[in-house]
C-alpha positions, 0 to 999 in steps of 0.5 A, spaced: 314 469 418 312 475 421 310 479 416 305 473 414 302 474 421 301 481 420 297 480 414 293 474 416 292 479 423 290 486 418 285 481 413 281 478 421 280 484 423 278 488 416 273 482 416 271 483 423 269 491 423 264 492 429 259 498 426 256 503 430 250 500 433 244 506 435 239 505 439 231 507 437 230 510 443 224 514 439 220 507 441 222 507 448 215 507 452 212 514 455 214 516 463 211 511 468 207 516 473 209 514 480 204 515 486 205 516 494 199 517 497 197 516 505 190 516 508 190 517 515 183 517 518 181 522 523 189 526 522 191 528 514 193 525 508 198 526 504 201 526 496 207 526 493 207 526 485 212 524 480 215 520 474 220 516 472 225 518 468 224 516 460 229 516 454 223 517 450 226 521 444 219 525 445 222 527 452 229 530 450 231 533 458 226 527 462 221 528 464 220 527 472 216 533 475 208 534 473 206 540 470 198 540 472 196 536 479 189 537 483 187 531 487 182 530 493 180 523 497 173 522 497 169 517 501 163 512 499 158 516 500 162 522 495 164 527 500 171 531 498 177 533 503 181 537 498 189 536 497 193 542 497 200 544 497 201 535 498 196 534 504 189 535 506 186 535 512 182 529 514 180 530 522 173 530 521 174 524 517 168 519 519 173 512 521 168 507 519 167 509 512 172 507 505 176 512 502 180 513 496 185 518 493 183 521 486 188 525 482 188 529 476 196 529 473 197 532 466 190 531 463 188 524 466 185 521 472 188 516 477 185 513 482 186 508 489 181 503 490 175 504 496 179 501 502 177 502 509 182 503 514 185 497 518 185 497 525 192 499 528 197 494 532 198 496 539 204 499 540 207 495 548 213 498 549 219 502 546 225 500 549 233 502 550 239 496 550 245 498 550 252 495 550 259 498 550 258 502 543 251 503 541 245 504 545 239 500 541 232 502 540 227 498 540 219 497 540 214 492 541 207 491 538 200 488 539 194 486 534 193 488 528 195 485 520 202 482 522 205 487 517 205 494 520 210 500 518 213 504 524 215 511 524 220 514 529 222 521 530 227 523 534 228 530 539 234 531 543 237 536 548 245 537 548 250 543 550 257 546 547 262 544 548 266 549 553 262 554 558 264 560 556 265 565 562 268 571 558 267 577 553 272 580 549 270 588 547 277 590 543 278 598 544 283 601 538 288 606 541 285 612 538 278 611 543 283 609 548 284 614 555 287 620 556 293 616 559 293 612 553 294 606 557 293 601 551 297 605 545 295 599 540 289 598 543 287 592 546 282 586 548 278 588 555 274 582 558 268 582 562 264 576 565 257 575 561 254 577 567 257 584 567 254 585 560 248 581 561 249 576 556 247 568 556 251 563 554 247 559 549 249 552 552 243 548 551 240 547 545 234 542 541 235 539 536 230 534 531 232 528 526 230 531 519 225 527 517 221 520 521 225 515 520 220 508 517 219 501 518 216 495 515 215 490 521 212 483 518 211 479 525 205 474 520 208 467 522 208 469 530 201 471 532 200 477 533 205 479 537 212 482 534 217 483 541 222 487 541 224 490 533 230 493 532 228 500 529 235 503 531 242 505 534 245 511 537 253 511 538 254 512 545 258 518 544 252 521 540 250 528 542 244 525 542 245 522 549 249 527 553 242 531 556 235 528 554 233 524 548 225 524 547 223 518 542 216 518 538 213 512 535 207 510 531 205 504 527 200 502 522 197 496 520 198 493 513 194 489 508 198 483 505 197 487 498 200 493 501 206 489 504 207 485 499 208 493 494 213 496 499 217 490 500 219 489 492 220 496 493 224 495 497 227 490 495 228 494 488 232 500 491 237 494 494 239 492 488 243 494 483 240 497 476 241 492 471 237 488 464 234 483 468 232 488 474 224 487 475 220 492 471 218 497 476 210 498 472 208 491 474 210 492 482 202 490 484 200 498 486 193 500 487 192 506 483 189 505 475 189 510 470 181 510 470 180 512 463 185 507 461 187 502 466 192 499 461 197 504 463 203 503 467 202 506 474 207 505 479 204 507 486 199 506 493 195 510 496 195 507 503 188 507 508 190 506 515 189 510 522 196 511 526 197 509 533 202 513 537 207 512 544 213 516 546 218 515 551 225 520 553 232 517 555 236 521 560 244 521 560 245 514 564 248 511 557 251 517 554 260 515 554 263 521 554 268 523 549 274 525 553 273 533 556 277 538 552 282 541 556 287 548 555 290 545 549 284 545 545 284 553 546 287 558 542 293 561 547 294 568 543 302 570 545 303 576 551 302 582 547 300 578 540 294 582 537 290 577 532 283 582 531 283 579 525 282 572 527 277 574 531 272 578 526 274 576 520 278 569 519 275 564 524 269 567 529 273 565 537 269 567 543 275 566 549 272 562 554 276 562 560 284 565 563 290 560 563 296 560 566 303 559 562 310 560 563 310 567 563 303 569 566 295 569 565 293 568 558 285 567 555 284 561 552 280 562 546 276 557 543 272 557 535 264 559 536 262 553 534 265 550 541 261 555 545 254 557 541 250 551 540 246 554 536 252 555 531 250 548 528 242 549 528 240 548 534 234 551 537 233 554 544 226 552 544 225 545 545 222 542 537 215 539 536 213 533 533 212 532 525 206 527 528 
């Protein structure tokens, strides 16, 4: 009976043989160009170009980089503002004229539509709420389309860790003194006054790029209160001196809102069959000598209202203050040179005292150098 089973099971699976199945990838469409452009009248444009990848036989690697790009923004009456390097100045740009972005990548010419810029909202009130973990950060806005995207950037000031007091000069024996106090050499410690030196306790920092919102506020008037753009732990560096916020906002067409929520409703999706096709997504950048290809992009047209605002410390929860445990204690006569300058930069801090005496407390250069980590002894400026 077994034995019949086995043959019943061999004859299925000899009628059942799966086949390598290869997909004619030769036949797979060309790359689709993506777009990013920005109009900011009386300010700059900018322009980021690309493609998506392809798995066209034709383009073995993929292909995502252009070869070849030159591009400017023109208004009606044909006067040219040149981009280069990703952007172009446009501050004697007049603000009631349309414009359009015009592109040449790779042999072919795209191009947005005459658009005028759309008056923006008014920007009311950016505000701080907080609650026992997070301090939210707010803004209110006025006017405009009902569909707007906001900008914000933050700059803060914080400080070290630990205030360091002291410097350390190591002296080897054999520049010792005649008396050779010190036969192996030893560490000497001088306050930062002595020697002149300043501690870098407080630094800058900046977020690394602007951080960008869409705020749909069409079925409630012109008026968007309160919109969330953000939240801070209470714990963050970012609190512990000055916190400085910018913010600017622009007005959206129905169009333009519409294009960048099925863009971000695509990146919030996974990848699948059934994912939208990202050529239809309704852009307004055509290929003018063949308006049948599939170009993903917008140029936007817009003006920029901006505001700023700063916070102080009153909602900074400090994390718990670092004490003599957190210092490295080097024994009575312990020689860690090494440590010092080659394993792991420390910088001593302050005397402790222990069971057998004064020692100095060590801690990483990281804990007492605020510029270890990027930060800057000059306050940053704003990238807009």
């Amino acid at each position: 009976m077994k034995r019949l089973a086995i043959i019943s099971m061999l004859g299925i699976m000899a009628a059942s043989c799966v086949y390598p199945y290869n997909a004619d990838l030769t036949s797979a469409p060309a790359p689709t160009i993506i777009i990013d452009g920005d109009i900011v009248v009386g300010s700059a444009a900018s322009l980021k170009v690309g493609y998506m990848m392809s798995f066209d036989g034709r383009y073995p690697e993929g292909k995502i980089k252009v070869s070849s790009l030159k591009w400017w923004v023109e208004d009606e009456d044909g006067t040219k503002y040149e981009g280069k390097d990703g952007n172009a100045d446009l501050s004697a740009a007049p603000a009631d004229h349309k414009y359009r972005m015009v592109i040449m990548a790779d042999g072919k010419t795209y191009a947005s539509q005459y658009t005028e810029a759309l008056e923006p909202p008014v920007i009311e009130d950016i505000g701080f709420v907080a609650d026992d973990d997070v301090v939210r950060l707010n803004v209110s806005l006025k006017g405009g389309t009902g569909y707007a995207v906001v900008q914000y950037e933050q700059i803060w000031q914080f400080h070290a860790d630990w205030v360091q007091e002291y410097c350390a000069e190591f002296y080897p024996a054999e520049i010792q003194d005649p008396e050779a106090k010190y036969p192996d050499g030893t560490w000497l410690y001088f306050t930062l006054e002595q020697k002149g030196l300043v501690q870098n306790y407080y630094c800058w920092r900046k977020s690394t790029a602007p951080i960008e919102s869409l705020v749909d506020y069409s079925m409630s008037g012109d008026y968007a209160k309160d919109f969330f753009i953000a939240a801070i732990d209470r714990s963050s560096y970012k609190l512990c001196k000055s916190l400085f916020v910018k913010v600017r906002a622009r007005s959206l067409s129905y169009d333009e809102h519409r294009f960048l929520t099925s863009i971000s409703n695509d990146e919030s999706q996974a990848i699948s069959l059934f994912s939208p096709d990202p050529g239809d997504l309704p852009g307004n950048v055509i290929n003018i000598n063949d308006p049948t290809e599939k170009v993903l992009g917008y140029v936007s047209t817009s003006k920029y209202t901006t505001a700023e605002v700063s916070l102080d410390s009153r909602y900074y929860k400090k994390p718990n203050d670092p004490d003599d445990s957190e210092l490295y204690l080097p024994e009575k006569d312990e020689m860690w040179e090494m440590y010092f300058r080659e394993i792991n930069p420390y910088r001593p801090v302050r005397w402790v005292m222990l069971d057998w005496g004064q020692a100095m407390g060590w801690a990483p250069l990281r804990c007492v150098d605020c510029t270890y980590d990027g930060g800057t002894l000059t306050k940053p400026d704003f990238s807009f």
